[in-house]
C-alpha positions as CSV (number, residue, x, y, z in Angstrom):
1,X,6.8,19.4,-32.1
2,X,6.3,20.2,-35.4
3,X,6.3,17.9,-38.8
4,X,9.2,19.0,-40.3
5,X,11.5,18.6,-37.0
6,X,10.5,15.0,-36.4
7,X,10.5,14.3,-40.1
8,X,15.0,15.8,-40.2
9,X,14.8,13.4,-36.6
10,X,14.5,10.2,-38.1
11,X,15.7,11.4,-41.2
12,X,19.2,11.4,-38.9
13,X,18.5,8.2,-37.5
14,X,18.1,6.3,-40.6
15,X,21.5,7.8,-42.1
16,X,23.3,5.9,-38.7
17,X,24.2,2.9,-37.5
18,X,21.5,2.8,-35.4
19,X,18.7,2.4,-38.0
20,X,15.9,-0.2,-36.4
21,X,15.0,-3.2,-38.4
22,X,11.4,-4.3,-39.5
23,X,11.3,-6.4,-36.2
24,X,12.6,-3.5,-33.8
25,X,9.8,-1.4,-35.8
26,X,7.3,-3.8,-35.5
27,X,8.1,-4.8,-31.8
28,X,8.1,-0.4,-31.3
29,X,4.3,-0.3,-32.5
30,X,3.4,-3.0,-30.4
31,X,4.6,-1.1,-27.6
32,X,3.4,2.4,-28.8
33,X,-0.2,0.8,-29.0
34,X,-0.1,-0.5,-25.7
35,X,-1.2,1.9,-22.7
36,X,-0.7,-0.9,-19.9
37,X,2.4,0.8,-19.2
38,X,0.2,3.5,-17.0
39,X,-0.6,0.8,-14.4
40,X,3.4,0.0,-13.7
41,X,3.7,3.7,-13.3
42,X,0.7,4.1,-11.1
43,X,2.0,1.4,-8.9
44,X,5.6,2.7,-8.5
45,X,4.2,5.8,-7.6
46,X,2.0,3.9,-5.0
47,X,4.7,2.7,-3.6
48,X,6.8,5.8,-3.2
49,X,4.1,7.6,-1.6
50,X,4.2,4.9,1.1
51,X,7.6,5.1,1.1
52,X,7.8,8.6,1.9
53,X,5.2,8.5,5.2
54,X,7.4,5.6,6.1
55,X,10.6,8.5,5.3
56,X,8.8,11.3,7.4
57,X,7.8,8.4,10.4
58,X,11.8,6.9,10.9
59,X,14.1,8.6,8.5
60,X,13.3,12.2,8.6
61,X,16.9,13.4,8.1
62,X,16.3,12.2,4.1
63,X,13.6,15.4,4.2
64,X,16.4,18.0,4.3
65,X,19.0,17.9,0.8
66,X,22.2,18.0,3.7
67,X,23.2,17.8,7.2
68,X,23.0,21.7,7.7
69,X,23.5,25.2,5.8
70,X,27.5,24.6,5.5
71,X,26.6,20.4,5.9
72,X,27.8,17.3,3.9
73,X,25.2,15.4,1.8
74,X,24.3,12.1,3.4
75,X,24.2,8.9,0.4
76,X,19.8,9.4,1.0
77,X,19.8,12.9,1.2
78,X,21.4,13.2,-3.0
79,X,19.1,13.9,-5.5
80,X,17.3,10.7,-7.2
81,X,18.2,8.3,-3.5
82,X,16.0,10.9,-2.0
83,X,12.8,10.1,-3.8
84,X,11.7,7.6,-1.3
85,X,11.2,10.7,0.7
86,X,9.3,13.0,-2.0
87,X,5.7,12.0,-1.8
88,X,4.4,15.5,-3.6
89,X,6.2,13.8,-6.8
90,X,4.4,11.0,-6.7
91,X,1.2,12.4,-6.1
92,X,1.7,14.7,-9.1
93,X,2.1,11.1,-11.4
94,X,-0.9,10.3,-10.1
95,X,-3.0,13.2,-11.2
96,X,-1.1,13.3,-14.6
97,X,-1.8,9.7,-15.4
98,X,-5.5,10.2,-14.5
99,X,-5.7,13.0,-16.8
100,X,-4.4,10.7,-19.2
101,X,-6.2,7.2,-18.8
102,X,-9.6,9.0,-18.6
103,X,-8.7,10.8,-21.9
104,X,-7.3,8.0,-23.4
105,X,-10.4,6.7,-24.6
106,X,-12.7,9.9,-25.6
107,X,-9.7,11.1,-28.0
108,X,-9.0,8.0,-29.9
109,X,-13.1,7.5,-30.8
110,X,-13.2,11.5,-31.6
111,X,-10.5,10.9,-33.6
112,X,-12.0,7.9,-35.3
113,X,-15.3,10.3,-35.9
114,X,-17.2,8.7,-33.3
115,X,-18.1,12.1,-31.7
116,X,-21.5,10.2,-29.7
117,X,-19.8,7.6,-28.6
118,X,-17.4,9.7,-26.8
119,X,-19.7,11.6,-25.2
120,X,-21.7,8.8,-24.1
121,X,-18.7,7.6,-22.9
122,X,-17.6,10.8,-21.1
123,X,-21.1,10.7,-19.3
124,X,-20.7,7.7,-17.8
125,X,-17.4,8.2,-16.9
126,X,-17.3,11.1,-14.8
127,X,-20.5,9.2,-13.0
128,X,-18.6,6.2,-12.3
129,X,-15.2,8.1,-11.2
130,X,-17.1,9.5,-8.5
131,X,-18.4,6.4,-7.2
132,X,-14.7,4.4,-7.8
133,X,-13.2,7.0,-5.3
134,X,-15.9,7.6,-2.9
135,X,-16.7,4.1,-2.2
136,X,-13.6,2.3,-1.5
137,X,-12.1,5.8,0.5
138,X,-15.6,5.6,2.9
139,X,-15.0,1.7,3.2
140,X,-11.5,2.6,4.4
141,X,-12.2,5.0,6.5
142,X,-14.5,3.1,8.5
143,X,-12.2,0.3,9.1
144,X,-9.6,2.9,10.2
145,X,-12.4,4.6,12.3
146,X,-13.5,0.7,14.0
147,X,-10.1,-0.2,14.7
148,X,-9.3,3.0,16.4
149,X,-11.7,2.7,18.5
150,X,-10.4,0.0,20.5
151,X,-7.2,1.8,20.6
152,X,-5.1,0.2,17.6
153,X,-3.1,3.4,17.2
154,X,-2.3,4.6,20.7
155,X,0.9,2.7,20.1
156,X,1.8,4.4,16.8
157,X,0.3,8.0,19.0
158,X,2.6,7.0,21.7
159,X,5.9,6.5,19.9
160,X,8.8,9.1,18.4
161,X,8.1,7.8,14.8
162,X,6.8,11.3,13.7
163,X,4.0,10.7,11.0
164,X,2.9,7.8,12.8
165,X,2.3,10.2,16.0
166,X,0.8,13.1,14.3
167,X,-1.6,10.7,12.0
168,X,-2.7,9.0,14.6
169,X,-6.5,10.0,16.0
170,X,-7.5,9.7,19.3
171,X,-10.2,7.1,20.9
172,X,-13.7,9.2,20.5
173,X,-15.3,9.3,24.2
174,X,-18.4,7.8,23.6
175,X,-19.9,5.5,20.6
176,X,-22.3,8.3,19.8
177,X,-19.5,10.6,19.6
178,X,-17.8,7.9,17.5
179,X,-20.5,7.9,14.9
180,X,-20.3,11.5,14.7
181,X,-16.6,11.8,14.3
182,X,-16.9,9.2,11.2
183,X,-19.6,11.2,9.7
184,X,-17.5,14.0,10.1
185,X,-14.2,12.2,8.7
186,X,-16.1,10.8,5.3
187,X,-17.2,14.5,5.0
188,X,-13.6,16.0,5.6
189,X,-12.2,14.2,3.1
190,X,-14.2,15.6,0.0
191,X,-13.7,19.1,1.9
192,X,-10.9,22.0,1.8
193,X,-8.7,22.3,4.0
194,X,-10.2,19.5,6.6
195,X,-8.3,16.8,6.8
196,X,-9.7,12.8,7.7
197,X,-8.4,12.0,10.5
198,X,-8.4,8.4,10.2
199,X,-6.5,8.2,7.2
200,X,-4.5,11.3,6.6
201,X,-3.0,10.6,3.1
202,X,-7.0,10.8,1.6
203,X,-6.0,14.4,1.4
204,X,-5.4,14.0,-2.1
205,X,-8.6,12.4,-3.1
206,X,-10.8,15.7,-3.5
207,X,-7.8,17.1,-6.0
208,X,-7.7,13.6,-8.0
209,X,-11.6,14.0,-8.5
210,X,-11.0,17.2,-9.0
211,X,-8.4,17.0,-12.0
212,X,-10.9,13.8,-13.6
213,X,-13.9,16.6,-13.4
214,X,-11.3,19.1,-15.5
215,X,-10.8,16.5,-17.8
216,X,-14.3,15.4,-18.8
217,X,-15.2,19.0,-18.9
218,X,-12.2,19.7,-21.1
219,X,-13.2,17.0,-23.0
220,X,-16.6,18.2,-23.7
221,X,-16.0,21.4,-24.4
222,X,-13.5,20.4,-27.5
223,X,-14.8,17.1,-28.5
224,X,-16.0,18.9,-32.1
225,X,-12.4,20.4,-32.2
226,X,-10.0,19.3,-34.5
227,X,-6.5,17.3,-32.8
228,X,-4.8,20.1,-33.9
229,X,-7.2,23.2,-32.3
230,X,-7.9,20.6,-29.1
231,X,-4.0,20.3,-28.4
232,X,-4.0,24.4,-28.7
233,X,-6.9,24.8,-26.5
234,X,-5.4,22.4,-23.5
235,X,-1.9,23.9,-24.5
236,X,-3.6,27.8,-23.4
237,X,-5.7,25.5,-20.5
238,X,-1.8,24.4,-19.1
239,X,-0.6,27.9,-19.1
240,X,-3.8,29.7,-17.8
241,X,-4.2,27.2,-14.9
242,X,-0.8,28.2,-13.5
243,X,-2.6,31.4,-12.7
244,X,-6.1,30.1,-11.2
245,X,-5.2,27.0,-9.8
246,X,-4.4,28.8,-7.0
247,X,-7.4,29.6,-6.2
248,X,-8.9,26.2,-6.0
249,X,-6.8,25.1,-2.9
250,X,-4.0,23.4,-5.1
251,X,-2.2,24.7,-7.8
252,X,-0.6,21.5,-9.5
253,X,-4.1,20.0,-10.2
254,X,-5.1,21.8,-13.4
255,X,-1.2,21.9,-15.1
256,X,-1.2,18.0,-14.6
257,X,-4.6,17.0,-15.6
258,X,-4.1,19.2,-18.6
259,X,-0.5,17.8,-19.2
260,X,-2.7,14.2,-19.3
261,X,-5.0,15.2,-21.8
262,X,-1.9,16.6,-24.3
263,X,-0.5,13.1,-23.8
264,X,-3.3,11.5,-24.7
265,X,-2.9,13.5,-27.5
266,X,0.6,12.6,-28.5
267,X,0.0,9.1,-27.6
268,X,-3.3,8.6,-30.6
269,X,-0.6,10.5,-33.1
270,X,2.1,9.3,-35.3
271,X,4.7,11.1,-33.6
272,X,6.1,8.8,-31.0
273,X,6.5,6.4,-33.2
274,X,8.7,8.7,-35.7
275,X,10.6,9.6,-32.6
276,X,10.9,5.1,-31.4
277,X,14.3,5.4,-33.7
278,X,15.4,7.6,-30.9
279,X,14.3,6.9,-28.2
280,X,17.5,4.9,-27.1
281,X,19.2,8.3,-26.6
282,X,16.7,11.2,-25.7
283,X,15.2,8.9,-22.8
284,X,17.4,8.5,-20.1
285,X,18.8,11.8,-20.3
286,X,15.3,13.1,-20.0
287,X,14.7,10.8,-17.4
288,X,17.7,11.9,-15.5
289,X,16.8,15.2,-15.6
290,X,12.8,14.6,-14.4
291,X,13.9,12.5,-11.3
292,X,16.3,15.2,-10.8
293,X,13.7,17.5,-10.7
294,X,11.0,15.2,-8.8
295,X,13.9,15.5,-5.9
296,X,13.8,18.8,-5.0
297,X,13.4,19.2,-0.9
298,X,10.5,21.0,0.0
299,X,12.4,22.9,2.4
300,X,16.1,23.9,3.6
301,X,16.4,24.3,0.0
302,X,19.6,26.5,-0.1
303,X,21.5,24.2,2.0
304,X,22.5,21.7,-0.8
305,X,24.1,23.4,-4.2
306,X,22.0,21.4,-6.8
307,X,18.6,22.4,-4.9
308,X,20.1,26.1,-4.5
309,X,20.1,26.2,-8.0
310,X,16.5,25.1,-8.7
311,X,15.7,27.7,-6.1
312,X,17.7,30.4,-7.7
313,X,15.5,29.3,-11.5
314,X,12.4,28.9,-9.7
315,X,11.9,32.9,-8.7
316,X,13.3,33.2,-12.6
317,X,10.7,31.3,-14.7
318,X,7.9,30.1,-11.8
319,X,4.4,31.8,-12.7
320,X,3.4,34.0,-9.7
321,X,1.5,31.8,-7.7
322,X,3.6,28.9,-7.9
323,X,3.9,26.8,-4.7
324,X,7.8,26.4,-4.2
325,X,7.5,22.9,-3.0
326,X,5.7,21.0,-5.3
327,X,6.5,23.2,-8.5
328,X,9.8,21.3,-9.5
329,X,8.3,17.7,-8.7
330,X,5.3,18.3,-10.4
331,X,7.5,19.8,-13.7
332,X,10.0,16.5,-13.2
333,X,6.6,14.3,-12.7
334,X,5.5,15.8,-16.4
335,X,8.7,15.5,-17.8
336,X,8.8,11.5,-16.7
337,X,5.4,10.7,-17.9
338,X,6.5,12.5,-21.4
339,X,9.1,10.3,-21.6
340,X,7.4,7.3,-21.2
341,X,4.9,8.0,-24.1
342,X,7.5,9.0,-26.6
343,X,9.6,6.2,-25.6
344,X,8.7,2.4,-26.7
345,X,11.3,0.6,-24.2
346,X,10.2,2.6,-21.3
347,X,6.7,1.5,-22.0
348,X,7.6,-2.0,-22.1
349,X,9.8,-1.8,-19.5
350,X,6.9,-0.3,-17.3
351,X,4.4,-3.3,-18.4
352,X,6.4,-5.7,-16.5
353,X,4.0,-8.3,-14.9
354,X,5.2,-7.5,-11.6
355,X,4.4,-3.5,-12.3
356,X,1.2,-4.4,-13.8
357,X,0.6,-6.0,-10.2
358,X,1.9,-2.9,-8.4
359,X,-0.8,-1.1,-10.6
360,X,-3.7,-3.3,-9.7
361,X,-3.3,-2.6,-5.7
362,X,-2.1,0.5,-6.2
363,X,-5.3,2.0,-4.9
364,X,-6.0,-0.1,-2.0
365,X,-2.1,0.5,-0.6
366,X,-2.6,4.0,-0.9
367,X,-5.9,3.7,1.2
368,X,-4.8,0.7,3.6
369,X,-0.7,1.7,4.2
370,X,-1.5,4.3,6.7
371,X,-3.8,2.4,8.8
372,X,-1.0,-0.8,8.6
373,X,1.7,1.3,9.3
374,X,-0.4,3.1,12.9
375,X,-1.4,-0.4,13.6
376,X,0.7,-3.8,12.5
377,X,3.7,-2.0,11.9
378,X,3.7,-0.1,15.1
379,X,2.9,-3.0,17.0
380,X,5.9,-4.8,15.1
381,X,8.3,-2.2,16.0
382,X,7.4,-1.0,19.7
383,X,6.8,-4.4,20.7
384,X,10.0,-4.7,22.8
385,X,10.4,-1.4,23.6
386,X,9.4,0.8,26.7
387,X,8.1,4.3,27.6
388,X,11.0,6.8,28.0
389,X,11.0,10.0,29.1
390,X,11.9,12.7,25.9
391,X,12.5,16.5,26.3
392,X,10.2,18.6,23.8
393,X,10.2,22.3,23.3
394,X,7.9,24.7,23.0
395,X,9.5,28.1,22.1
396,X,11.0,28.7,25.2
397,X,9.2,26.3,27.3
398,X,10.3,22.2,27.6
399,X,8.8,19.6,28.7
400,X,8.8,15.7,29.1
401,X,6.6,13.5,26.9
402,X,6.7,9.7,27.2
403,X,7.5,8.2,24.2
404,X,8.7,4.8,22.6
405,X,12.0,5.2,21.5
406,X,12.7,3.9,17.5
407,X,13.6,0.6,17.7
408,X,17.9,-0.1,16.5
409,X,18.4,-1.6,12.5
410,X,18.1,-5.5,13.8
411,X,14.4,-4.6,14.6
412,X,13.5,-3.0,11.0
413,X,15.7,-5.5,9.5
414,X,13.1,-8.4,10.6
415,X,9.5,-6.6,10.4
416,X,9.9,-4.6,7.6
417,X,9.6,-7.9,5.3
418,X,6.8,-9.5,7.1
419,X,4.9,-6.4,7.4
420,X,5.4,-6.0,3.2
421,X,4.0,-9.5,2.9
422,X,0.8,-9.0,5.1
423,X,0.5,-5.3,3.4
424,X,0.8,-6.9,0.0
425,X,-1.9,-9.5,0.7
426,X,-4.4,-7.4,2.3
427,X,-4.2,-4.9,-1.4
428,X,-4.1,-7.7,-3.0
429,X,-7.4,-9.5,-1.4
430,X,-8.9,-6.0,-1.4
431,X,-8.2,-5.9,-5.1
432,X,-9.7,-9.2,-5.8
433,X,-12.1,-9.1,-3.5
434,X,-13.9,-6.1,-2.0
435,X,-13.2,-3.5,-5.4
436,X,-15.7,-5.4,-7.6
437,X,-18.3,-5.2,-5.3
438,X,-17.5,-1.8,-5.6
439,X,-17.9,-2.5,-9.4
440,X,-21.2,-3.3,-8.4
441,X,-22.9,-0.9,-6.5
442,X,-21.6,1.2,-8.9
443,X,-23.2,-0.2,-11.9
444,X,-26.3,-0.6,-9.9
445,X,-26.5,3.1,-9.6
446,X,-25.7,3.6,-13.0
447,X,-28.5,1.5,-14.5
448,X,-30.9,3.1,-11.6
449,X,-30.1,6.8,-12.2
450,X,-29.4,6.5,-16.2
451,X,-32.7,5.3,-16.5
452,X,-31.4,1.4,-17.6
453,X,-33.8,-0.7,-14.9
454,X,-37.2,-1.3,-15.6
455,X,-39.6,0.1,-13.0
456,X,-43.1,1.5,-13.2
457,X,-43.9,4.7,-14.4
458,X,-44.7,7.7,-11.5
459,X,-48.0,7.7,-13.0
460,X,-50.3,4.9,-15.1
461,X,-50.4,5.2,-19.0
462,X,-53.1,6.0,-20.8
463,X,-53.9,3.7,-23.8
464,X,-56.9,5.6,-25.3
């Protein structure tokens, strides 16, 4: 957005009725200055993305936009009520605010002219990122991997809860071959294509370290650059990963860790608070439209008329290699975290103690919810039910499985809230408890591999 538009903007806004006063504008820089807002985000999103495995186990009818090809629309199935079911969304915030809390930093000290600082800082970044995803997924793994062993998840492998069933690993036949499979399972999930079997939803850790390794490298190769050439140069990145991202197993990666850096961007600039004056009017609509767009099915899309019509523009304007399913969700995604920066109340409103909370576990309930929900939650549920006999086909073949049936709304109704509470306090003793030892070993190998200990030298000096 150029000068001059933003300039005629709030030249409009001061002419109206609607012109802030000294405390509103003082109040709007507070908020502009403040990037805590990324941690409610990153916690909502959390919680969606456990929402949506708990959508796919028990409420998979939310998946589809209608009933059927000539259907009605059920209440969950309508655009916005159906992002409890639309964990690609989510997944996409996550990616964009990473490329725009590890930017955050580097741009605002090149901007202040501190050009070695930044890439000090960039150094030791990218080394500790590594460590702060690799060490808390490996710890999580291994408790998913003990537990299985003793056959915590053969009630969740048992039952008709889908995601439950089909994320559930079986017991390895021997210890030996138990060591092996956990070996194999921390290796999977910083693979292609492999998945951890233990904890499915650490799919998405190889593309969040992925997009942080875009970034630094970004970064470094435009830390001389002015604002104004850097923004150009992740503007042609954006567009030209559209095209390559494919290749790299996911295309979504590189247009939202490049969409983080240019809001990085916007946020160090003057622009967004020009634009505060405004905000009251251009944000919700905006918003409407990005959770709009965040809902779109990934499949049966033609059977609802809203989602037929995203369809219809996606084979107009979608670059070639465009995934269908994740393209609208990662645009709305974009759209929602550009809101947020030009907008002062939506930052505030997203820096809500209780958001800020969300934001602190968020980590730890994206690594722990799977193994709670195979496990506790399972247990919970099936407790009072019995094997039953179900008919499942296989093209034209059937056959009968034995299977717990789901459980009526009474049942949910009394352990979903006391499976919450024990969730909630496990991420939250996790956070407080087991991350900073994470902390630690990490800064450990920081000061041992940057050369910050003091050890002996390989060979003695000589002093003549």
């Amino acid at each position: 957005m150029s000068s001059a538009t933003v300039g005629l903007l709030t030249s409009y806004a001061e002419k109206t009725r609607w012109t802030p006063t000294q405390a509103s504008r003082d109040a709007n820089r507070k908020a502009l200055q403040d990037s805590s807002w990324a941690d409610g985000l990153r916690g909502i999103a959390a919680v969606f993305v456990m929402f949506s495995h708990m959508t796919l186990a028990f409420a998979r009818y939310i998946v589809r936009p209608a009933d059927g090809q000539d259907g009605s629309s059920q209440w969950m199935q309508r655009p916005i009520l159906r992002l409890v079911g639309q964990g690609p969304a989510w997944v996409a915030c996550f990616i964009i605010l990473s490329g725009f809390v590890n930017s955050l930093k580097p741009i605002k000290l090149v901007r202040q002219g501190n050009i070695e600082t930044a890439l000090s800082n960039l150094a030791v970044s990218s080394f500790r990122r590594s460590f702060r995803l690799f060490l808390p997924a490996a710890a999580a793994t291994i408790i998913s991997w003990f537990i299985c062993q003793f056959g915590a998840y053969e009630t969740a492998k048992n039952s008709d809860a889908y995601w439950l069933q089909i994320t559930s690993p079986e017991i390895s036949p021997s210890w030996g071959q138990a060591i092996i499979d956990l070996i194999y399972a921390i290796r999977n999930t910083w693979l292609y294509n492999p998945e951890n079997p233990y904890d499915q939803p650490q799919w998405a850790l190889i593309y969040l370290l992925q997009g942080s390794m875009f970034v630094f490298m970004a970064l470094l190769a435009t830390v001389n650059l002015t604002p104004r050439f850097r923004v150009m140069t992740m503007m042609i990145c954006w567009f030209w990963s559209w095209n390559w991202g494919i290749r790299i197993g996911d295309p979504m990666v590189g247009v939202s860790c490049f969409l983080g850096i240019l809001l990085s961007e916007l946020n160090n600039s003057e622009y967004p608070l020009r634009l505060s004056p405004l905000s009251p009017f251009f944000a919700p609509p905006m918003v409407l439209i990005a959770l709009v767009l965040m809902s779109f099915p990934s499949e049966f899309q033609p059977w609802a008329q809203w989602s037929n019509f995203l369809l219809e523009w996606f084979h107009k304007v979608s670059p070639q290699n465009a995934e269908l399913s994740r393209f609208w969700p990662t645009i709305g995604a974009q759209l929602l975290c550009l809101t947020v920066v030009l907008s002062p109340h939506m930052r505030r409103g997203l820096s809500h103690p209780w958001l800020l909370w969300l934001g602190k576990v968020s980590f730890p309930l994206y690594l722990l919810h799977g193994s709670f929900m195979r496990s506790l939650l399972s247990w919970l549920l099936f407790a009072r039910e019995h094997l039953v006999e179900f008919e499942e086909h296989n093209g034209d073949q059937s056959y009968i499985v034995m299977k717990y049936p789901l459980p009526g709304y009474t049942t949910f109704i009394i352990v979903m809230p006391v499976f919450f509470v024990i969730l909630f306090t496990a991420t939250h003793v996790w956070a407080m408890k087991v991350e900073p030892q994470f902390g630690l070993i990490t800064k450990k190998a920081e000061d041992l591999m940057f050369g910050k200990q003091e050890r002996p030298t390989a060979l003695p000096v000589r002093h003549d």
